[in-house]
Backbone bond lengths (Angstrom), bond angles and torsions (degrees), N, CA, C in turn:
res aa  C-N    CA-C-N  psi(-1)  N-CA   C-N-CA  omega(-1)  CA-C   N-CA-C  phi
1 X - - - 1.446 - - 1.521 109.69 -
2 X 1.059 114.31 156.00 1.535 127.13 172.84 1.333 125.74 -113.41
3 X 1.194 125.46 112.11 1.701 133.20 178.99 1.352 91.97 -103.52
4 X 1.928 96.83 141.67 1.765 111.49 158.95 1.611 103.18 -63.98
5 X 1.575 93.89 167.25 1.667 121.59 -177.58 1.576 91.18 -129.71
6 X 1.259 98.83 133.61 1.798 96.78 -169.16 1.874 90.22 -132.17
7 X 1.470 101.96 142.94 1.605 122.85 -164.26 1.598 93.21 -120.04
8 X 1.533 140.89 97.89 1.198 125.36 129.27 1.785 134.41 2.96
9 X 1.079 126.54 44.81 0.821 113.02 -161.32 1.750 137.04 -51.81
10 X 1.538 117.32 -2.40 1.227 133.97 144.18 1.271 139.83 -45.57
11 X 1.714 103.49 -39.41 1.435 111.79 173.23 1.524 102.78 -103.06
12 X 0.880 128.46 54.41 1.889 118.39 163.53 1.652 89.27 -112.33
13 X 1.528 94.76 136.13 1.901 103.54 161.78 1.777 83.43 -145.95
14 X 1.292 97.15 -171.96 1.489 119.96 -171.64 1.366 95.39 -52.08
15 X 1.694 138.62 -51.67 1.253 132.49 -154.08 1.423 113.76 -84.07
16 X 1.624 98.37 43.41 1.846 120.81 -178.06 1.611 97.25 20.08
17 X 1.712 106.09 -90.64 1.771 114.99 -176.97 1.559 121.81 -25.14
18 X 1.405 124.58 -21.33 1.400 105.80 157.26 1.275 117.23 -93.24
19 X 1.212 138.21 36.11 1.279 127.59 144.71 1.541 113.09 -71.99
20 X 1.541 101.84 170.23 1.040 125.74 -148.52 1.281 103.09 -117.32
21 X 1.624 128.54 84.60 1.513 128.87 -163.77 1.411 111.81 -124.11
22 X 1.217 102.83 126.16 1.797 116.64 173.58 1.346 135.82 -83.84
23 X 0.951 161.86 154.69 1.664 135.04 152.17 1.479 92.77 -145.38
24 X 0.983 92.11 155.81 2.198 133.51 -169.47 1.229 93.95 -70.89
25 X 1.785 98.91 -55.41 2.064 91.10 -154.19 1.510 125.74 -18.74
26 X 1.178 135.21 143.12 1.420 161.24 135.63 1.596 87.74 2.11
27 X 1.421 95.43 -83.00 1.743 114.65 -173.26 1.297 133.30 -63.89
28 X 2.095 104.74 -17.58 1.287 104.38 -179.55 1.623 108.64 -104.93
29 X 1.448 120.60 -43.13 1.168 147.87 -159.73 1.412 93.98 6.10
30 X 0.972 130.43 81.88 2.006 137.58 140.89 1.799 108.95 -168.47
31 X 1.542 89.15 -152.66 1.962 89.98 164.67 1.367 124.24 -76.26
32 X 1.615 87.20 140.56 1.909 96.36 -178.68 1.381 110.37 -119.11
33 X 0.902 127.99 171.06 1.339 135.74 154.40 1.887 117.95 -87.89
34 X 1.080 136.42 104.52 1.173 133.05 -151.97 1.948 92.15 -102.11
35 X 1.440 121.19 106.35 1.639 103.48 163.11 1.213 128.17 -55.31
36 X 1.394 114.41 160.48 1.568 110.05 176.17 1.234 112.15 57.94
37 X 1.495 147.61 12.46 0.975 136.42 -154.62 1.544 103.99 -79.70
38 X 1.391 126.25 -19.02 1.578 113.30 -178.61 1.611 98.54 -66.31
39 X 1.335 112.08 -46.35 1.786 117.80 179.40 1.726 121.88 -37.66
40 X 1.545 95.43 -34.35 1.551 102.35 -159.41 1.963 92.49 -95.35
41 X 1.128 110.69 -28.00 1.533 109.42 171.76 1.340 123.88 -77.69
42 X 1.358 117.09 -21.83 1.371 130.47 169.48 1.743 101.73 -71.48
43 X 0.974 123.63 -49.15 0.941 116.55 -170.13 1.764 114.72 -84.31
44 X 1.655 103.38 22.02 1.541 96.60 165.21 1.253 87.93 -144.00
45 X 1.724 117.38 68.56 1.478 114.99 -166.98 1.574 156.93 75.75
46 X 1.451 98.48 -38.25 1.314 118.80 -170.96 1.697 108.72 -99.99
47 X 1.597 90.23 124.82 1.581 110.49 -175.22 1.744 103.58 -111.73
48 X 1.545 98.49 124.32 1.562 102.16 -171.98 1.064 110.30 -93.65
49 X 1.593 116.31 -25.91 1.530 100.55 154.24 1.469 136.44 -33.37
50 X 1.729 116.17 114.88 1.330 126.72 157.39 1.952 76.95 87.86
51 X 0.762 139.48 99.05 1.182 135.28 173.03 1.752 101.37 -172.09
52 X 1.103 129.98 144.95 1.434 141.26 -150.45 1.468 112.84 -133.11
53 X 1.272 118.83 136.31 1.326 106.04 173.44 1.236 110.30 -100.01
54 X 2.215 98.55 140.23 1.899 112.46 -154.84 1.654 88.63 -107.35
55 X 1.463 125.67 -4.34 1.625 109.07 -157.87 1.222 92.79 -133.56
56 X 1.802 127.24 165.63 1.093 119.19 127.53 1.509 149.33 -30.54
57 X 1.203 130.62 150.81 1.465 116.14 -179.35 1.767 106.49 -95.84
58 X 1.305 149.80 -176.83 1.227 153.64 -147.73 1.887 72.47 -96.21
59 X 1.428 136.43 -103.49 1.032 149.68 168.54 1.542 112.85 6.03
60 X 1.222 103.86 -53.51 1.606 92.37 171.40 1.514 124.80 -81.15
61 X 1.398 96.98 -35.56 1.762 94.61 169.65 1.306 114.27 -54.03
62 X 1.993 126.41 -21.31 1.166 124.11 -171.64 1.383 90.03 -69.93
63 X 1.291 118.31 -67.45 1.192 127.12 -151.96 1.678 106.72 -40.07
64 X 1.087 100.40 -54.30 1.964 115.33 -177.79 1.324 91.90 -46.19
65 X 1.629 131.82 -67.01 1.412 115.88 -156.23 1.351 111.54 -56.71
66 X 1.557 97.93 -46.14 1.608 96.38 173.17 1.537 143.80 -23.96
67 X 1.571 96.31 -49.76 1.027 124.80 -162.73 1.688 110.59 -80.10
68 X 1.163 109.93 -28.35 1.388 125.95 -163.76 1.552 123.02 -121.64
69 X 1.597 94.02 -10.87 1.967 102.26 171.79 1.838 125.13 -50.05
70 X 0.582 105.36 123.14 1.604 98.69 171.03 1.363 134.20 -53.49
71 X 1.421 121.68 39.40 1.399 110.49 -152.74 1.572 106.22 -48.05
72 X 1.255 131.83 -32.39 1.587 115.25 -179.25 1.263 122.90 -22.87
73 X 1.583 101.25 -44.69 1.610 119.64 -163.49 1.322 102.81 -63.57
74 X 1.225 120.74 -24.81 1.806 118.41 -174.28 2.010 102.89 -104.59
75 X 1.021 94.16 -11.24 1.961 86.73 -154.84 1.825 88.17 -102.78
76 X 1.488 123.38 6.79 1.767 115.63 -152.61 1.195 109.52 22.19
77 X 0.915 130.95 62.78 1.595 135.84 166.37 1.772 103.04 -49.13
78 X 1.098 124.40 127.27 1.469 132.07 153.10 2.050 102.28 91.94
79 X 1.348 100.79 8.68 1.122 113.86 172.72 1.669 126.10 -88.91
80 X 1.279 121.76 138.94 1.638 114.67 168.10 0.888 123.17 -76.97
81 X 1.300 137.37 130.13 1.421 126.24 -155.24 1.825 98.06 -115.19
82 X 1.098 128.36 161.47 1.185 147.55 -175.51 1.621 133.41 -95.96
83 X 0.737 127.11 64.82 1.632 108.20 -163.97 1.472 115.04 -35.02
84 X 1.659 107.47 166.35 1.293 114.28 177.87 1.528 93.73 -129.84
């Protein structure tokens, strides 16, 4: 079978490896490291030369939510709690 490989296209700059690459597979389903990947984008147009990254990467957006979630909102922090 064949699963897509999906490229962020926000995070590609020259240093290929920080892009931001997914795959489907069964076996892989998260981030991959894709080889050759400047080769395989060139060859559907896209030149990574001089090219900048415009987005977050998946990893950093984790990190941000992380950082900034409310856990209060889930834990009632500072609340009396009730037995059941």
């Amino acid at each position: 079978e064949k699963y897509p490989l999906v490229v962020k296209l926000g995070t590609i700059t020259e240093d290929i490896d920080t892009a931001d690459c997914f795959s489907y597979a069964k076996d892989e389903d998260g981030p991959v490291k894709i080889p050759k990947l400047a080769e395989l984008l060139q060859k559907r147009g896209i030149n990574v030369a001089g090219m900048q990254k415009t987005v977050k990467s998946t990893a950093e957006l984790e990190v941000e939510l992380n950082a900034t979630y409310a856990f209060d909102a889930i834990t009632e922090s500072g609340s009396k709690l009730v037995p059941v």
